[in-house]
N, C-alpha and C positions, 0 to 999 in steps of 0.2 A: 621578415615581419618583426618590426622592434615592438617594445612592450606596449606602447600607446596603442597600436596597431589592433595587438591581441584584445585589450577593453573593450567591453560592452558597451554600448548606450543603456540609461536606467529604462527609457522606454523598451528596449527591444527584450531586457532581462525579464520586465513586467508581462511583458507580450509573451514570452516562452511562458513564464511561471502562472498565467491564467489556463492555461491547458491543464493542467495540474489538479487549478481548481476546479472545473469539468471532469476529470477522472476520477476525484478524490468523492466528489459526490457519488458515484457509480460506486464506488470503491468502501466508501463508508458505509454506504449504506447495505450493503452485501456483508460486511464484515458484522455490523450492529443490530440486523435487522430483520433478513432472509431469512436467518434459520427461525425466528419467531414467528417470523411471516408466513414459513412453510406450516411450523407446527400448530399453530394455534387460531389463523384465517383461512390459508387454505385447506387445512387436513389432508399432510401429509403427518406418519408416524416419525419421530426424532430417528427409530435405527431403519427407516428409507430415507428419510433426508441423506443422512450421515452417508450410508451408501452412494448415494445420487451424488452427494460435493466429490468422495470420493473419483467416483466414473466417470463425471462431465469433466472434474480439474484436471486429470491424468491426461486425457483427451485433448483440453484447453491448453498443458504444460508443453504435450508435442506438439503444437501448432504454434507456439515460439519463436525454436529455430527456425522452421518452415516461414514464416515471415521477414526473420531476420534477414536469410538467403536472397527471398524476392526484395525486402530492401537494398539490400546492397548491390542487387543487380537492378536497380529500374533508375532510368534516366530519363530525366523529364527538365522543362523550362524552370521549373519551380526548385527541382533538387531532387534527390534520392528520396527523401522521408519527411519532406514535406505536404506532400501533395496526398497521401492517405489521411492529414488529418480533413482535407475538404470531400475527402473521397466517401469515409465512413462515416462523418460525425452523425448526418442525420438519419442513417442507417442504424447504428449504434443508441439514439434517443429513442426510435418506434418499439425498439428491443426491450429498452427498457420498461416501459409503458407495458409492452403485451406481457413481461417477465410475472409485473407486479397484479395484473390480472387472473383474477378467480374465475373459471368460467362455468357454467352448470354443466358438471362430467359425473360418472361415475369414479370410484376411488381409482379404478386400476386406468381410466381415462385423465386424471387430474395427476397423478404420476407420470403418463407421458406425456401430458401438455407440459411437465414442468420440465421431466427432461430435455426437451426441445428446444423451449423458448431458455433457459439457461443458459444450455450449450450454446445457440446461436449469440444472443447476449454476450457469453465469453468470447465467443471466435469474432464480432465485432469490436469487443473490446483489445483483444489482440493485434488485430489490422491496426486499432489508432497508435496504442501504450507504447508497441513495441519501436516502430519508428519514431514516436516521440521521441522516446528515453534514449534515443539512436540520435536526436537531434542537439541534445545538451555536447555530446563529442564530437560535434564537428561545426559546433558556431565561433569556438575559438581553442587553438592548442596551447594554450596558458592553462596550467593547473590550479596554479591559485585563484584565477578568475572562471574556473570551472565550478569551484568549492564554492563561490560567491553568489555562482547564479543557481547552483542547487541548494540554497541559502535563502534565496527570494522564490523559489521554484515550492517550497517545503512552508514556507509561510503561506504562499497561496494553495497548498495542498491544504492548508490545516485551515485556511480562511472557506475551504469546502466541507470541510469537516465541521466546522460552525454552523455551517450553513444548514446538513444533513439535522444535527445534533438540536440545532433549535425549530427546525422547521417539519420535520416527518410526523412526529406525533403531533404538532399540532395540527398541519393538514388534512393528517387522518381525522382527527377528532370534528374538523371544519365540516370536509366533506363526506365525512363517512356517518354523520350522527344516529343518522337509520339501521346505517349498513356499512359496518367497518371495511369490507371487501372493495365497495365502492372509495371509502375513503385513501387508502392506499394503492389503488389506481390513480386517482386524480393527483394525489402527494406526488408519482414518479415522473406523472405527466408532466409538471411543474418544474420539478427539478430537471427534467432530460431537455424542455426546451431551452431553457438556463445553458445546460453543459452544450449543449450542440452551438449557439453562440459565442462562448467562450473556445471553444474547438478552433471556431472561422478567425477571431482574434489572435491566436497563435497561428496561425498559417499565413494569416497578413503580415505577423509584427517580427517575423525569423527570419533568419537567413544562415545557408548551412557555408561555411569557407576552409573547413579543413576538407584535402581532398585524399584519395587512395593516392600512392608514390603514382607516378606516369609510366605508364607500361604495365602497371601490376594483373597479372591473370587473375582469374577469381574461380577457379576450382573447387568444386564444394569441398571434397574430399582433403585440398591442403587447410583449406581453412577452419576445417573439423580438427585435423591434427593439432594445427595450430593451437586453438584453443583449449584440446584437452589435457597438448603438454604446459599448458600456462597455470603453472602453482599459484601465483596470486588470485588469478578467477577461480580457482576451485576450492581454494580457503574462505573467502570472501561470496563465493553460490552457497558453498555449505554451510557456512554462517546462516545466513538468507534465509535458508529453510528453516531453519531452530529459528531465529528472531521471528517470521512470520506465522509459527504453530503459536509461537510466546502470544503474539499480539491477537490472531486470529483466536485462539482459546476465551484468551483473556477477553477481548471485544465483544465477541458473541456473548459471553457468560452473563455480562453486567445487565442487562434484561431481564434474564431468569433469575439474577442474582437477587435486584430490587423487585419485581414481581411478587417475587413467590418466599424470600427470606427476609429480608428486609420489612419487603411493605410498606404500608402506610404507617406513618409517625407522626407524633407529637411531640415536639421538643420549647424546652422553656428559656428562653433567651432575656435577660435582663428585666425577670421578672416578670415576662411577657409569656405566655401560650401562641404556640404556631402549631399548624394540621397543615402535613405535607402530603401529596398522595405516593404513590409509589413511582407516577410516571415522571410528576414536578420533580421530585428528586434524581429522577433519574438522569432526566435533563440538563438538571444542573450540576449533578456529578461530570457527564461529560462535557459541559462547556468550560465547565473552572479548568479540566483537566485539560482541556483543547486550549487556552487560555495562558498556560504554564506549559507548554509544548511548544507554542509558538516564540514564546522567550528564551528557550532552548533554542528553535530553530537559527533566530536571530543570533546565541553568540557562536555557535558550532565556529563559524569560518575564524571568528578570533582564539578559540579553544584548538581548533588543529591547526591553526599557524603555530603555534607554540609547541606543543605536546607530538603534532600530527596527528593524522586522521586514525589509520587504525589502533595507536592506544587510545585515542579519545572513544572510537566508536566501542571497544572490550569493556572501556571502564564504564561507561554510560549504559549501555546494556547489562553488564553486573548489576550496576546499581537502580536500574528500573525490577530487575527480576527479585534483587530482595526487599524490594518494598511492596513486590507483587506477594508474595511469600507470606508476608506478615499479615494479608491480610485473613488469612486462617482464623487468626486468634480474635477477629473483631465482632463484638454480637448487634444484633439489629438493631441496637438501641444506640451503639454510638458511631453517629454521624459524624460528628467533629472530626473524629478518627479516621474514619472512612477519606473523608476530605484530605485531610494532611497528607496520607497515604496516596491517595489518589496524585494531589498534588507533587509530589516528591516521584513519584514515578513517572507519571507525561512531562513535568521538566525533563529528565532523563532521556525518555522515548523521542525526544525533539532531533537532538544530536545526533541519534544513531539511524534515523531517517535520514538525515542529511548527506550523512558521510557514507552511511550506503554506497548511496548512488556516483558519488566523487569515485569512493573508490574505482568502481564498476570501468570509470574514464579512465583511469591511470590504469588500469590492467589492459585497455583497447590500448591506449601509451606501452607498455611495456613490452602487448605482442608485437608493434611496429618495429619500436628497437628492436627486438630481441631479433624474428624472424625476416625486418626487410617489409612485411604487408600487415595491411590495415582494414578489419571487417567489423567496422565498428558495428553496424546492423546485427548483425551474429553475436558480439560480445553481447549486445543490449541485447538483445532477443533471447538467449541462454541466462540472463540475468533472470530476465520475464519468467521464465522456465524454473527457477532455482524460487522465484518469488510464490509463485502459482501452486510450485509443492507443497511449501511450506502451507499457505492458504487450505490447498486441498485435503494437506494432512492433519491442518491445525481446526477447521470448521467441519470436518469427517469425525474426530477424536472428541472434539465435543455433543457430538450429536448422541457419539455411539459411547459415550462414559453417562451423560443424561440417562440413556434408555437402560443401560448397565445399575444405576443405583435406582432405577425405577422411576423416572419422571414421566407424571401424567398430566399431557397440557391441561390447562382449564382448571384445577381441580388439587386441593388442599393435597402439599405432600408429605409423604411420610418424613420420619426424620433420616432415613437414609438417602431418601432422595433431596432433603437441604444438606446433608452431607455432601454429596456429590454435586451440588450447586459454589457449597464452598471451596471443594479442592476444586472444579475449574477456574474459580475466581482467584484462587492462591497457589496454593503446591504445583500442581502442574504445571501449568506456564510458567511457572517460574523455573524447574528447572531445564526447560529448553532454553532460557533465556542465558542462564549460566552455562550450557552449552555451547552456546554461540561464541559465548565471551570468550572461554577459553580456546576456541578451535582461533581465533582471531591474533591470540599472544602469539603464533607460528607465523604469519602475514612478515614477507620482503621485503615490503615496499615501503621502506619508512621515510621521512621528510628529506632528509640528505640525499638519498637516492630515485628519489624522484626529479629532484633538481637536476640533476647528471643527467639522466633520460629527456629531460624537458630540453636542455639544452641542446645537446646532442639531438634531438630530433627537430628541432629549429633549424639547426645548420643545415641538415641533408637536406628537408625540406628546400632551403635558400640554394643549398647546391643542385639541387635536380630543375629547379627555375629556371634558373643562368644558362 
């Protein structure tokens, strides 16, 4: 297969990376929104929330691999990991829907209604994510044109994140005017029929062409080995979990953050008076910041052509975590600040989304060289796994650091508990962030030896044809 070969068409990049934007809805809005959603509409308490992300994710994390497995083993007209995104998507939207429903329960009936509808929601969302992210490794075995399409892939992830960002609080406010419970029902409703369309669009617009060598067994047990003797996947999963506590902390915080610390302002602009409320702001904190993520998105592929990918991805999570950091020192009255900071961090956060997931490819690359076989379902799926920790460890730690300095939804906090609203918004996430960075300096697989790999795995490929 020569290089022409290995290109994408822009349509079919576009077609993979709107699935993205369907996930990324699901996915933001869990990250930004659940935990408020539990604690302050539905009445669940912050340290059962916290326990509950804890329980349902741990759960969600082993159902992964279990996925990945049945991907790589299912054979169909359509391809290996194709054919779950038609299979789940509209399974995965009714989930969401009933997720974001309040229903008339008792406390200790509205805790397991949440249990349930969650966990179903995740293990939906497993069936699509994980053969997704199984599908960017085997539409083409060009590495650099892997970085490219998780480049377009991450722009349409964040063009979801716009979407979440400008659209939930307002639809709540639409449809919920009476009855906030109702409003946030209808909001998911909105968004999930959205995602379930964009789902069907990536399932039309891919096509999977890398295939397993010919002959190769798929034994669970070698391909477990395999992957746990793979130093690259295990530097790059344990990154994974430290950047997604960083983002997950961080994410959720910013709610509580403007809520309850920040608030409502007035600020004087060229001599002008403006009244912002807590939620306008809010809103706009994370679009600018979605905004400045996506222009990171876009230069990542020219940033690791140069540098390569994992010192790009160490340095760019460094430097999202210390400008997360900083904002310890900022008081509710300065916005501008808030913004700069903001701004200067989601630039950063762009990159390190990006090259994530490249990496993630070049380690399914690296087990084929190394050992002879190729489970890319498994790699992605264990990725999922490494991701979901982090998630479960990062939206659990914030629930149960809230309940820890005393936060009481509804209701004016103390100053320990805007204490505790600021270090999740700073300290904290930030040093999981600089954890990640450094466990990431140890990483392989740097530019020149990937090239060796790619090559080298071209040939066999062309030899095992012949």
């Amino acid at each position: 297969m020569n290089t022409e070969q290995q290109k994408l068409s822009i349509k079919e990049k576009v077609g993979y990376s709107v699935g993205d934007t369907a996930s990324n809805i699901f996915f933001q809005t869990f990250i930004l929104f659940i935990t408020i959603f539990y604690t302050d509409v539905f009445g669940i308490t912050a340290k059962a929330v916290g326990t509950m992300f804890l329980v349902t994710k741990i759960w969600d994390a082993v159902n992964d691999p279990i996925m990945g497995i049945i991907a790589d083993r299912t054979n169909t007209r359509w391809g290996k990991f194709r054919p779950y995104l038609l299979w789940f998507a509209i399974p995965m939207g009714v989930l969401g829907v009933l997720t974001f429903t309040t229903p008339e329960l008792n406390s200790t009936g509205k805790l397991i209604y949440a249990y349930v509808s969650y966990t179903l929601l995740m293990m939906a969302y497993t069936a699509i994510n994980v053969p997704y992210s199984a599908i960017m490794g085997v539409m083409t075995p060009n590495s650099n044109e892997r970085t490219v399409v998780s480049s377009y892939r991450f722009v349409a992830a964040f063009v979801g994140q716009l979407i979440v960002q400008y659209s939930v609080l307002r639809l709540v406010d639409i449809f919920g005017e009476t009855n906030e419970a109702r409003g946030w029902q209808w909001a998911m409703g909105i968004l999930s029929a959205l995602a379930v369309v964009l789902f069907f669009i990536t399932f039309a617009s891919t096509k999977e062409r890398v295939q397993p060598p010919k002959g190769q067994k798929t034994p669970f047990k070698q391909d477990l080995s395999d992957l746990l003797s793979n130093i690259p996947w295990i530097l790059i999963g344990s990154a994974t979990v430290f950047q997604l506590i960083y983002i997950c902390m961080r994410g959720g915080a910013i709610m509580y953050y403007f809520k309850y610390f920040v608030q409502d302002q007035q600020m004087t602009l060229l001599g002008k008076d403006y009244n912002f409320s807590y939620a306008g702001l809010t809103s706009t904190f994370l679009m600018a910041g979605t905004v400045m993520t996506i222009i990171g998105v876009v230069l990542a592929p020219y940033i690791s052509k140069t540098i390569g990918k994992s010192i790009s991805y160490a340095g760019f999570l460094g430097l999202a975590g210390i400008a997360t950091g900083l904002f310890y020192f900022v008081s509710p009255q300065d916005i501008i600040l808030m913004f700069v900071l903001q701004l200067i961090t989601s630039f950063a956060v762009g990159p390190v989304s990006v090259l994530q997931w490249a990496i993630y490819t070049d380690t399914a690359d690296y087990s084929e060289w190394k050992k002879g076989r190729r489970a890319t379902g498994l790699v992605m799926s264990a990725s999922l796994f490494a991701l979901k920790l982090g998630i479960a460890l990062g939206v659990s730690a914030l629930a149960w650091i809230l309940a820890g300095y005393g936060f009481v939804p509804n209701e004016e906090q103390t100053q320990r508990g805007l204490l505790g609203m600021r270090m999740v918004m700073s300290v904290y996430p930030a040093i999981f962030a600089v954890i990640g960075m450094v466990i990431m300096f140890f990483y392989p697989l740097k530019k020149h030896m990937m090239e060796q790999i790619e090559n080298e795995l071209v040939e066999r490929r062309q030899q095992h044809n012949e």
